[in-house]
N, C-alpha and C positions, 0 to 999 in steps of 0.2 A: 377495257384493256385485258387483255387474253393473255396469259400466263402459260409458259411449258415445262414440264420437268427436264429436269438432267438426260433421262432415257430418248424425250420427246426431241428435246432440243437437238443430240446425236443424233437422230434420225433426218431431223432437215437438214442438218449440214451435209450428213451423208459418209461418216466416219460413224465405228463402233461406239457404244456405249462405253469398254471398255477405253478407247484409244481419250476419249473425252474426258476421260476421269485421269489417265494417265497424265494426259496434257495438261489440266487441272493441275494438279498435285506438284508438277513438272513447276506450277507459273509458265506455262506458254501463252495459254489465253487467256482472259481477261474475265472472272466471273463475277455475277450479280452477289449481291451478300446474302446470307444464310438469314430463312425468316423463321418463326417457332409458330409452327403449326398445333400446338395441344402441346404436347409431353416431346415431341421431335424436333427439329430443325430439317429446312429442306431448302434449294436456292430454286425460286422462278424465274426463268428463262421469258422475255419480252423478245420482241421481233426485234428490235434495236439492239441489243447485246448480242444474239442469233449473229445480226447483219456484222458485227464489232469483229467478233468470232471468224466469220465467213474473210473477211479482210485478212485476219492474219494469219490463215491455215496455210494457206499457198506457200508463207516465207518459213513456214516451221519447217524443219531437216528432220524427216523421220525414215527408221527405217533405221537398220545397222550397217555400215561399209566393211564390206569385207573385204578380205587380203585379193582375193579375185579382181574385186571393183575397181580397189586402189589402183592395183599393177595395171588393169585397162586401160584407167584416167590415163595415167603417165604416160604410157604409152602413143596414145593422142596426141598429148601435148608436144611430144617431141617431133 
């Protein structure tokens, strides 16, 4: 069984390091538990959690809506 870090894992998916830790933190996605490596804790990424991941990136709303985008929407809609 093949293990990935945090860094690694961001990389398959294809989002930042940083956007992964956001989301993370967020509870957006769904992470593996923290294991203790010596004196650290760190989470290993499995293809399976990767793939968990990969499912629910699509429905995350990221990004900020600004006053521009709003008034667009509407716009549309009408």
């Amino acid at each position: 069984m093949k293990g990935f870090s945090t860094r690694e894992a961001a990389k398959k998916l294809g989002i930042s390091f940083t956007s992964m830790n956001r989301y993370m933190g967020a509870k957006k996605i769904p992470v593996p538990p923290l294991i203790e490596i010596g004196s650290t804790s760190a989470r290993l990424w499995t293809e399976e959690d990767i793939e968990r991941v990969r499912v629910v990136l699509p429905k995350i709303a990221n990004g900020r809506k600004t006053r521009h985008v709003r008034k667009t929407r509407q716009t549309r809609k009408k």
